[in-house]
Structure formats: C-alpha cells, structure tokens
C-alpha atoms as an extended CHARMM CRD file, in Angstrom:
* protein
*
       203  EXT
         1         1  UNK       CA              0.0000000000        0.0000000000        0.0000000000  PROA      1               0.0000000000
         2         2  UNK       CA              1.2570000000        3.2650000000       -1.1160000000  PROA      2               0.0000000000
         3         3  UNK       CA              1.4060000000        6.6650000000        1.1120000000  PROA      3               0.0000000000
         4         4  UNK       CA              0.8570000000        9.7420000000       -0.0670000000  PROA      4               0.0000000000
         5         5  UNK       CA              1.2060000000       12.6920000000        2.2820000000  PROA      5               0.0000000000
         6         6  UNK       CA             -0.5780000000       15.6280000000        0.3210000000  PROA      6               0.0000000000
         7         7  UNK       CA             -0.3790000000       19.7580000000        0.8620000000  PROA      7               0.0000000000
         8         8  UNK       CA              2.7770000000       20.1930000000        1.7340000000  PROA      8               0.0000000000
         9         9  UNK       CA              3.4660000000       24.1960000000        2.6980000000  PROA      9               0.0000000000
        10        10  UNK       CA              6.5300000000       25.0460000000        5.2570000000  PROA      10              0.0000000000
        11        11  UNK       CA             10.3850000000       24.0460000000        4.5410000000  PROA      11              0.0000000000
        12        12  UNK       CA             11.5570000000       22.2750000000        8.1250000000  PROA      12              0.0000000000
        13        13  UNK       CA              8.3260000000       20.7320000000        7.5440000000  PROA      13              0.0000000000
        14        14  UNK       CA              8.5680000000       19.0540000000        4.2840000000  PROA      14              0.0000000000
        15        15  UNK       CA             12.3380000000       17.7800000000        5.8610000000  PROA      15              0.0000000000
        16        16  UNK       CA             10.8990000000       16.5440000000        8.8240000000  PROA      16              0.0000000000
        17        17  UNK       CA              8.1430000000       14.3540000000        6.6460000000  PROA      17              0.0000000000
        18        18  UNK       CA             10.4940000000       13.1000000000        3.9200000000  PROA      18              0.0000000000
        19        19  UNK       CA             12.3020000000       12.0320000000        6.6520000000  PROA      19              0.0000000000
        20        20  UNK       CA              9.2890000000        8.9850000000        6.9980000000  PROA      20              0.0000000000
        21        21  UNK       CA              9.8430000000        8.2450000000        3.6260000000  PROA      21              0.0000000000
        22        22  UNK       CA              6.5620000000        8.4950000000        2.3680000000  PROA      22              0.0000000000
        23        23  UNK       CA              5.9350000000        7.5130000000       -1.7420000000  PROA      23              0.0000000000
        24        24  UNK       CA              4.3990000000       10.6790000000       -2.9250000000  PROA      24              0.0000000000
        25        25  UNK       CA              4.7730000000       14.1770000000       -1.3620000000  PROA      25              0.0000000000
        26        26  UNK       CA              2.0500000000       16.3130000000       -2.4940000000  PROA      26              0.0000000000
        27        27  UNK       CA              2.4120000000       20.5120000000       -2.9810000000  PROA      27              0.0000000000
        28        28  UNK       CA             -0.6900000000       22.3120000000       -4.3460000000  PROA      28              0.0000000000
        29        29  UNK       CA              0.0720000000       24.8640000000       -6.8650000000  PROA      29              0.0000000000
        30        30  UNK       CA             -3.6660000000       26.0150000000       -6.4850000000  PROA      30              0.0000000000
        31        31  UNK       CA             -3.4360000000       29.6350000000       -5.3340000000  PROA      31              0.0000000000
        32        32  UNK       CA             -7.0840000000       29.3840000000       -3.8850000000  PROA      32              0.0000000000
        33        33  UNK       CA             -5.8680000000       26.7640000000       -1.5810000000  PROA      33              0.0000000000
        34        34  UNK       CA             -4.6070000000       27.2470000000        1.9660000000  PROA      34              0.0000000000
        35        35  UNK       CA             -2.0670000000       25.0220000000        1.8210000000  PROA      35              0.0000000000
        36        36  UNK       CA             -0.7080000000       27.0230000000       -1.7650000000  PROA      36              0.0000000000
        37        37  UNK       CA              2.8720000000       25.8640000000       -2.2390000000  PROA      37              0.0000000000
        38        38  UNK       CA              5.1080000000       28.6400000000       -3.5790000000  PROA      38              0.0000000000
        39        39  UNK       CA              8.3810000000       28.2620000000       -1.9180000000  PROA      39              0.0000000000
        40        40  UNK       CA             12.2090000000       27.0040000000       -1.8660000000  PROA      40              0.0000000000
        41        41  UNK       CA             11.6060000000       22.9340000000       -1.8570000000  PROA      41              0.0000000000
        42        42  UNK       CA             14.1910000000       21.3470000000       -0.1210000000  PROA      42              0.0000000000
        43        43  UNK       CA             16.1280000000       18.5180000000       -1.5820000000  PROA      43              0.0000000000
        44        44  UNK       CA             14.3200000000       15.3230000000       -0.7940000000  PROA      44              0.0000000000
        45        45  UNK       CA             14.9780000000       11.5250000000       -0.7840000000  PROA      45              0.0000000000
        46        46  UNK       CA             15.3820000000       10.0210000000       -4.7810000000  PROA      46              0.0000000000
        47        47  UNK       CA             12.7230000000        7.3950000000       -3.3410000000  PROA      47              0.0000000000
        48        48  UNK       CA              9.9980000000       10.2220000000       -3.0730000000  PROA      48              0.0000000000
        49        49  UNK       CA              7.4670000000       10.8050000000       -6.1500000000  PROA      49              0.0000000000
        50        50  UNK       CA              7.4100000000       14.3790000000       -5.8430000000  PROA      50              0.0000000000
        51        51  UNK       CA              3.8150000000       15.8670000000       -6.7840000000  PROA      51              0.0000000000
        52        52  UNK       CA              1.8800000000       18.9370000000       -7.7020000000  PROA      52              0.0000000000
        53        53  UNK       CA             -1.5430000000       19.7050000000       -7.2480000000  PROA      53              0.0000000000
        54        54  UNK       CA             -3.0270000000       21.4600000000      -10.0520000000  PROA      54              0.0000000000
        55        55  UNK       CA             -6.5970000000       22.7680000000      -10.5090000000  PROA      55              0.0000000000
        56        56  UNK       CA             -7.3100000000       23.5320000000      -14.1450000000  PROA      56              0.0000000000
        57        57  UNK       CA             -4.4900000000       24.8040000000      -14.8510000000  PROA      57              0.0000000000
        58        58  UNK       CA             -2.9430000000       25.3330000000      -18.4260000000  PROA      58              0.0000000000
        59        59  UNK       CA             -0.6240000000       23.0880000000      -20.2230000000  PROA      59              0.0000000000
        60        60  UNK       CA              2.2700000000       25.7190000000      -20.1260000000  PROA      60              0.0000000000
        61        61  UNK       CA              2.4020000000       26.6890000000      -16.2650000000  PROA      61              0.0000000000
        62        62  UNK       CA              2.1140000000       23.1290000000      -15.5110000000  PROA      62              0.0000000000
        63        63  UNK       CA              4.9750000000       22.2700000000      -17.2540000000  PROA      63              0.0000000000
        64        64  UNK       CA              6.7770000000       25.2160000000      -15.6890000000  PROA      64              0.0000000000
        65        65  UNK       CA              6.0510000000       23.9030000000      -12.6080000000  PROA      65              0.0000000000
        66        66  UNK       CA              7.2730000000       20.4100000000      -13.5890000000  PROA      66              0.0000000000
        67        67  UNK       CA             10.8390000000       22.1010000000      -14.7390000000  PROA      67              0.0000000000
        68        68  UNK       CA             11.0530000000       24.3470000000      -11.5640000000  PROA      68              0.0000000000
        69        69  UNK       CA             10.1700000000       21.8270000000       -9.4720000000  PROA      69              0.0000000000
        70        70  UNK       CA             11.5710000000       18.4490000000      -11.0390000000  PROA      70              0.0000000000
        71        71  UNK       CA              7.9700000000       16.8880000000      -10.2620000000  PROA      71              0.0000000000
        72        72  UNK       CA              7.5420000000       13.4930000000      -11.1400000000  PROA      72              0.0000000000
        73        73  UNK       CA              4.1090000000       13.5440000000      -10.4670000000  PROA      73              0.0000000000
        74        74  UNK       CA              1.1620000000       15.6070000000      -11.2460000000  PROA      74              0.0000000000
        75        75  UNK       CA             -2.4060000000       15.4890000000       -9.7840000000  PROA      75              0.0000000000
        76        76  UNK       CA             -5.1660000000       17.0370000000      -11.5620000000  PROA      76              0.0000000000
        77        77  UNK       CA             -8.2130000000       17.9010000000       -9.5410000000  PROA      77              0.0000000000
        78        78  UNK       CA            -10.0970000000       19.7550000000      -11.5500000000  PROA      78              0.0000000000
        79        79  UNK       CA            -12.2400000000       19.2830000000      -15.2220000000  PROA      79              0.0000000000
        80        80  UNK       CA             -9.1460000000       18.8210000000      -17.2620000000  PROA      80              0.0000000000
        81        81  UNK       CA             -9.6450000000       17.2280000000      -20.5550000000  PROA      81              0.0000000000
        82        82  UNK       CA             -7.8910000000       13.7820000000      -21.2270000000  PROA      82              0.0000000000
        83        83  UNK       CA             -6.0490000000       15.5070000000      -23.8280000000  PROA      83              0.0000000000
        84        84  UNK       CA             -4.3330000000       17.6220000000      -21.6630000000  PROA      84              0.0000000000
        85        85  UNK       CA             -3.5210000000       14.4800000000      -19.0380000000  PROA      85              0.0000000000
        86        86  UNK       CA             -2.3450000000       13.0790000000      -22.0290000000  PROA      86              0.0000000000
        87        87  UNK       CA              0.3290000000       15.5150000000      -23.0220000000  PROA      87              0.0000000000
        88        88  UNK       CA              1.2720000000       15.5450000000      -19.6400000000  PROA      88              0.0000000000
        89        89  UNK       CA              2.0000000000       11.9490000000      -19.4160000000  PROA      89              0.0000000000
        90        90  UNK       CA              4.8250000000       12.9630000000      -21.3270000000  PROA      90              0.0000000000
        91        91  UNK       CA              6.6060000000       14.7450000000      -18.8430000000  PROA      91              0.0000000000
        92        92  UNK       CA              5.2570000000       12.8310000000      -15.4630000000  PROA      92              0.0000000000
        93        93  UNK       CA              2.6860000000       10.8220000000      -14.1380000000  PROA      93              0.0000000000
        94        94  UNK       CA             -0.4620000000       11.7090000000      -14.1150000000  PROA      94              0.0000000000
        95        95  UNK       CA             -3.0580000000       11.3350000000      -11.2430000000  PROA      95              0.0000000000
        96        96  UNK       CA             -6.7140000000       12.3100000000      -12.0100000000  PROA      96              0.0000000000
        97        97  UNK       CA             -9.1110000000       12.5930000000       -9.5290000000  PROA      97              0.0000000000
        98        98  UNK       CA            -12.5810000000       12.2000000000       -9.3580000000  PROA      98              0.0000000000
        99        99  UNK       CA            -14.5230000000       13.8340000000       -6.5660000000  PROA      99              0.0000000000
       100       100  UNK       CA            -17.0070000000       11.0750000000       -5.2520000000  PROA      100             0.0000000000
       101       101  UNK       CA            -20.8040000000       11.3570000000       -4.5550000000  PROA      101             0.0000000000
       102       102  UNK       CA            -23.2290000000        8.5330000000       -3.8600000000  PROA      102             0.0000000000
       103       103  UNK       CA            -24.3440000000        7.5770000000       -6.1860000000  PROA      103             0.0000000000
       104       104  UNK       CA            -20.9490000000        7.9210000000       -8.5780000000  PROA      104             0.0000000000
       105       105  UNK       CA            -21.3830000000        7.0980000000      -12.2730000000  PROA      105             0.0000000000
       106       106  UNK       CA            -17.7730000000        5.1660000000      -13.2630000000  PROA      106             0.0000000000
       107       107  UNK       CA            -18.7800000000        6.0110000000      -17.2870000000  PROA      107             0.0000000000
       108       108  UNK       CA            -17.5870000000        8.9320000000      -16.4390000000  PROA      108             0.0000000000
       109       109  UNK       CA            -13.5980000000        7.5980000000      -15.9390000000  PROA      109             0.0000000000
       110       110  UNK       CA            -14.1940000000        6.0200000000      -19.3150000000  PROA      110             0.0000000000
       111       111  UNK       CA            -12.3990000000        9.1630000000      -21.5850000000  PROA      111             0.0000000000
       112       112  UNK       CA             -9.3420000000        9.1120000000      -19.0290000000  PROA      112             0.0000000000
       113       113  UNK       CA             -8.6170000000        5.1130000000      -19.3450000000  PROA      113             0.0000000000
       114       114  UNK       CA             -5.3460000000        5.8890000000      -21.7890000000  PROA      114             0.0000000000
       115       115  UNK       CA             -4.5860000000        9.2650000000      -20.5700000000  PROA      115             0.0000000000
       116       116  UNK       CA             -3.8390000000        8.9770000000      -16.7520000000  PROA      116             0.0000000000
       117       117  UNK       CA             -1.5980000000        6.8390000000      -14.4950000000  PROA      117             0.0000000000
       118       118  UNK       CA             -3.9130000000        6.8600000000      -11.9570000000  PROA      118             0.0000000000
       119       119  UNK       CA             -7.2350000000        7.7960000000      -10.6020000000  PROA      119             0.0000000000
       120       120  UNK       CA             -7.6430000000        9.1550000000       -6.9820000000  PROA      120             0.0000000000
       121       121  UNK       CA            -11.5390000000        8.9470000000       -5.8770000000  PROA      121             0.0000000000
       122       122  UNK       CA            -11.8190000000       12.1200000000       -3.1210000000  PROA      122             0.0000000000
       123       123  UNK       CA            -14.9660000000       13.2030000000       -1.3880000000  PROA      123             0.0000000000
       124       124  UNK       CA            -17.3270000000       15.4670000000       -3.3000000000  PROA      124             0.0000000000
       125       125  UNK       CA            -17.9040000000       18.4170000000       -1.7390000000  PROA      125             0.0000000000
       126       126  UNK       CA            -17.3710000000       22.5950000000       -1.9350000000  PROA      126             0.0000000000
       127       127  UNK       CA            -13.6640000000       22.6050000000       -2.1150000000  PROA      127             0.0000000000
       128       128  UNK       CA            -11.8840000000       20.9180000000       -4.7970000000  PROA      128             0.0000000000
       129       129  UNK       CA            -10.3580000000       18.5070000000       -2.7230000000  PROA      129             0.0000000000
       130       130  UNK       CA             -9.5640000000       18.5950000000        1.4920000000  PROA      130             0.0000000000
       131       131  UNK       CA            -12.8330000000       18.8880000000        2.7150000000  PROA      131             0.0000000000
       132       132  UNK       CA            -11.5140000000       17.1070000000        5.4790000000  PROA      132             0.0000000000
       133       133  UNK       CA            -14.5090000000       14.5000000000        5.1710000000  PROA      133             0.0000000000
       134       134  UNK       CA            -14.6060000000       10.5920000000        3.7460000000  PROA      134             0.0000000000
       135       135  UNK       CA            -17.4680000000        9.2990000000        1.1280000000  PROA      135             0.0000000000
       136       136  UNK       CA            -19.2120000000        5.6820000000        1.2140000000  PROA      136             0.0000000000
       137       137  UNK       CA            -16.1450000000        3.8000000000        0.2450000000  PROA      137             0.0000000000
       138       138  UNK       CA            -18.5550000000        0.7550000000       -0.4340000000  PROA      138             0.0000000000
       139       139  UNK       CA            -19.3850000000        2.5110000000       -3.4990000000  PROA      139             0.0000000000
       140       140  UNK       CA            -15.8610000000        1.6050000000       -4.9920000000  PROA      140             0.0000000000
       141       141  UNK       CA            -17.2970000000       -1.7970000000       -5.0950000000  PROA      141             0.0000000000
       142       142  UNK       CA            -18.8170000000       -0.9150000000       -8.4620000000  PROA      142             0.0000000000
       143       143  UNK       CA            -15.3700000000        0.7570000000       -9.9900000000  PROA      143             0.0000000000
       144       144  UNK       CA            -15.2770000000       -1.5020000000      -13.5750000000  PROA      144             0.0000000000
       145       145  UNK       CA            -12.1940000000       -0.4590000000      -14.4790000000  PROA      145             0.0000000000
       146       146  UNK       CA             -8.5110000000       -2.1700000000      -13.7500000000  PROA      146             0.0000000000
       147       147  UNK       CA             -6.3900000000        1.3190000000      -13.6570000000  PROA      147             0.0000000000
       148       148  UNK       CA             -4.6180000000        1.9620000000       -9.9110000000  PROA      148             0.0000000000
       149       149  UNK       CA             -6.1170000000        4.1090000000       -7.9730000000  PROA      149             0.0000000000
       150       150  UNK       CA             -5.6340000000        6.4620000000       -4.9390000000  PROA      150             0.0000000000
       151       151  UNK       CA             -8.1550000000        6.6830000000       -2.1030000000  PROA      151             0.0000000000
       152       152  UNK       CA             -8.5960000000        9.8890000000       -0.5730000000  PROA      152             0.0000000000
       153       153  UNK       CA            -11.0710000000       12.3570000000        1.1290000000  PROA      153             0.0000000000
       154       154  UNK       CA            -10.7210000000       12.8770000000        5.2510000000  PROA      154             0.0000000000
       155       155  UNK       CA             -8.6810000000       10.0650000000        6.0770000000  PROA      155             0.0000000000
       156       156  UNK       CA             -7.0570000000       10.0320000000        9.6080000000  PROA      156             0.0000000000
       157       157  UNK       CA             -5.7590000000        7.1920000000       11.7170000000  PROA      157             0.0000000000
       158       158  UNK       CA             -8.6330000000        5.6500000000       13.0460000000  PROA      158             0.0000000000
       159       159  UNK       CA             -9.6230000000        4.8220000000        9.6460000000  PROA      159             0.0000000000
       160       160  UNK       CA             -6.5870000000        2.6480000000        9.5140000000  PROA      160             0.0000000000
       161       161  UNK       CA             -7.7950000000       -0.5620000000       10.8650000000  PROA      161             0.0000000000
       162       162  UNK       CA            -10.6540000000       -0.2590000000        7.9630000000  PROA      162             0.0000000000
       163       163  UNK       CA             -8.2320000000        0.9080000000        5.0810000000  PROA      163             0.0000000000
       164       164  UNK       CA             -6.4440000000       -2.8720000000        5.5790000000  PROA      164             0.0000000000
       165       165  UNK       CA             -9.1140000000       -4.6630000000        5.5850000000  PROA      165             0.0000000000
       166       166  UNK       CA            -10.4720000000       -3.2350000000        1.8020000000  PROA      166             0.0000000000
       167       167  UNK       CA            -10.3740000000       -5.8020000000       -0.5010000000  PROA      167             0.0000000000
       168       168  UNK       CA            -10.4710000000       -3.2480000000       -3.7700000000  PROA      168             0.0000000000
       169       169  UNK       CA             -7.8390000000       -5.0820000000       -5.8980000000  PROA      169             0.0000000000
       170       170  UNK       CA             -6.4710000000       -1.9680000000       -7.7910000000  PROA      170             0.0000000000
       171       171  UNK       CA             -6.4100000000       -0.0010000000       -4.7130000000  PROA      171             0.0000000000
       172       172  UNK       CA             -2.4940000000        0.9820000000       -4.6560000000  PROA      172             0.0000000000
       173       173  UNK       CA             -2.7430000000        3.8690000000       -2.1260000000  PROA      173             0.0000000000
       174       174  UNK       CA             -4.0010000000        6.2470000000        0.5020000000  PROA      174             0.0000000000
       175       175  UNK       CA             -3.6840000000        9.6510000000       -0.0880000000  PROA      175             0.0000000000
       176       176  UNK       CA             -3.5290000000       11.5210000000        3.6760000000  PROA      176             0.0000000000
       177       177  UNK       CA             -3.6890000000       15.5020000000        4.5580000000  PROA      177             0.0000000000
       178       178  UNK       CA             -5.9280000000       17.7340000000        6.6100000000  PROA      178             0.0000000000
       179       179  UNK       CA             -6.7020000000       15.3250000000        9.0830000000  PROA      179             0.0000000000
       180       180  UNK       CA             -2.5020000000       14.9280000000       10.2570000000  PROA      180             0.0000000000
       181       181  UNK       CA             -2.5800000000       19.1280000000       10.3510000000  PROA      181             0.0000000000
       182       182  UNK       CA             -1.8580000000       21.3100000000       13.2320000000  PROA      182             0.0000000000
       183       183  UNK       CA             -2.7860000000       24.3970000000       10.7720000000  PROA      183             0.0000000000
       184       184  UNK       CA             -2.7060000000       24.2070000000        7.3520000000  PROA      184             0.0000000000
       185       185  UNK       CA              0.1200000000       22.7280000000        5.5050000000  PROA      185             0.0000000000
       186       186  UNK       CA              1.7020000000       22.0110000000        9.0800000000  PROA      186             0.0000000000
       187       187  UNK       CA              2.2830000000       18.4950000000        9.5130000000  PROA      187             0.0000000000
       188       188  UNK       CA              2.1570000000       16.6560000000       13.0140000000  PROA      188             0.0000000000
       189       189  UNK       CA              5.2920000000       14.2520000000       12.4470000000  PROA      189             0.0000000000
       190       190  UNK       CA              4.2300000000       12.2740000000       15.2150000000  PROA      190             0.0000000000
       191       191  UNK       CA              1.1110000000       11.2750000000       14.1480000000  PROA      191             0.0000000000
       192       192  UNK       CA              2.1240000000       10.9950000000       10.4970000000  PROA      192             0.0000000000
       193       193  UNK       CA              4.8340000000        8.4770000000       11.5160000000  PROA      193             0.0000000000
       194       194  UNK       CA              2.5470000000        6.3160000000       13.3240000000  PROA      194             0.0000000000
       195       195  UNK       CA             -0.0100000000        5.9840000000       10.2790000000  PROA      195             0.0000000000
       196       196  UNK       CA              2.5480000000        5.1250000000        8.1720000000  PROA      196             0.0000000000
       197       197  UNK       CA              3.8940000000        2.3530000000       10.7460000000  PROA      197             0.0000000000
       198       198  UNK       CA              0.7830000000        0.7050000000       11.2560000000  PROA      198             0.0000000000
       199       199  UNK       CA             -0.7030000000        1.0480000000        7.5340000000  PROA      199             0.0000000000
       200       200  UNK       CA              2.3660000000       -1.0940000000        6.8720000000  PROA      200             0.0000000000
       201       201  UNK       CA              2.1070000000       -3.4210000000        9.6970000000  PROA      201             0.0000000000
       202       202  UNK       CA              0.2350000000       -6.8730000000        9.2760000000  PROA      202             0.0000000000
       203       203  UNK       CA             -3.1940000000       -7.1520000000       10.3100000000  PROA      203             0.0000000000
C-alpha cells in the first residue's frame, strides 16, 4: 500500500516528513488553496514521487512547474480534458481525480482510461479537494475499471484498521492531509509516523 502525504506548505516541515519516507509528497500549486505551495523545496529523498496539485491549470504553467520543481508527479483535480492528461503523461505521471458522490457514475472515468496513471476517488464536496470529510467507500465496489487508484477524502488514523481490511484489488494507495494538520500545511510528524507504521504493519 502506497502513502501519499498531500499539501505540503513550510520548509523544516517538508524535511521533517520526507524524513518517513513516504511515496508521494504532495504541494498544491492552487493559489485558492490554503495550503498554496510557492516556496524554496528542499532537496528530498530520490525514493519520493514528488507531486503537484493542479486545478485547471494550463498546459504551459504546468509544465513550468514540472521544470522548476523536477515533479515526477502531477495530480489534476479539476475538469481537465484527457487531452491535456495526455500531453502531460509525457513529462510525469499523471493522477486524475474524481470527486465522489453517492451515487458515482464510473462512465464517467471512461475518456481518461489511456490518458492517466492513476485515478484518486476524493470526497465530493465545496472545495476541490480537502474537505476534510470521507465518502461511502462501499461505493468503490462498483469501480469496472482495472487502472490503480488512490483513495482519498478525510482520512485520519482511526480509519486505519478499515483501510487494511479493503479488498479493492487496484487499490495501490491512501492519499492523507488535513486530518494529520496542526494548521494548514503544518504536519504533526508524530502522528504521520505512526499511520505510516501501522498502515504497513500486518493485520
């Protein structure tokens, strides 16, 4: 199971979580956003999948950010066409998420099969993306389609004992950030570490 610790803001910070060696380090480059990354990014562990949030944002300033930055990663989280995830494939991997209602109509992942890594399903809601709340994950028992997928959407700790138990079989990660915050974009190390300990510790 993959970790990825998402909205990323403060320098000592970001050192302090790459520290846990998490998979994916999120920054949002989504000026709306609280957590709105524009800062000096430290260097970080080869091992981490470096990745920017993006919320329809054009082709050209993503790319920008992908030079600056020496992302591996993108994560699109708003209506961006799959020809734009597809052009990006060619300079990182692309996550596209899907905000999740109930009910959730999976035709609409259909145009995005060939033109995304993978899919993260986050809770529908007023903000595009950290709401802070989860959805019916039961509803991912309908999900048709073999690509990887992210979950996301309010997780914190005491979902952990759940999260192991899911028996989604393209489920390749958990995506984790407001609910690990002492303000936003302020990570509590502490608690992050023991997430990550026991989401990799055998039921």
């Amino acid at each position: 199971m993959k970790l990825k610790i998402c909205g990323m803001k403060f320098y000592d910070n970001i050192l302090q979580t790459a520290g846990l060696l998490p998979d994916y380090l999120g920054l949002i480059f989504y000026e709306k956003s609280s957590r709105y990354f524009d800062g000096i990014l430290p260097e970080l562990p080869k091992s981490i999948q470096k990745t920017g949030v993006f919320v329809d944002e054009n082709y050209t300033n993503i790319v920008r950010k992908i030079d600056q930055y020496h992302l591996q990663c993108v994560q699109l989280h708003g209506n961006e066409s799959p020809e734009l995830c597809q052009k990006l494939q060619d300079h990182a991997l692309v996550i596209k998420v899907f905000p999740v209602g109930n009910p959730f109509d999976f035709n609409t992942l259909i145009p995005y099969e060939k033109s995304c890594d993978f899919y993260l399903f986050d809770t529908k809601g007023p903000l595009k993306g950290g709401n802070g709340v989860s959805f019916d994950w039961s509803v991912l028992d309908q999900n048709p389609f073999e690509k990887p997928f992210f979950l996301s959407g309010g997780i914190s700790i005491n979902d952990l004992e759940k999260i192991k138990k899911l028996a989604f079989p393209t489920l390749y990660g958990v995506d984790i950030n407001s609910r690990f915050e002492e303000e936003p974009g302020l990570k509590n190390i502490e608690l992050l570490r023991e997430f990550k300990l026991k989401l990799h510790r055998k039921l």
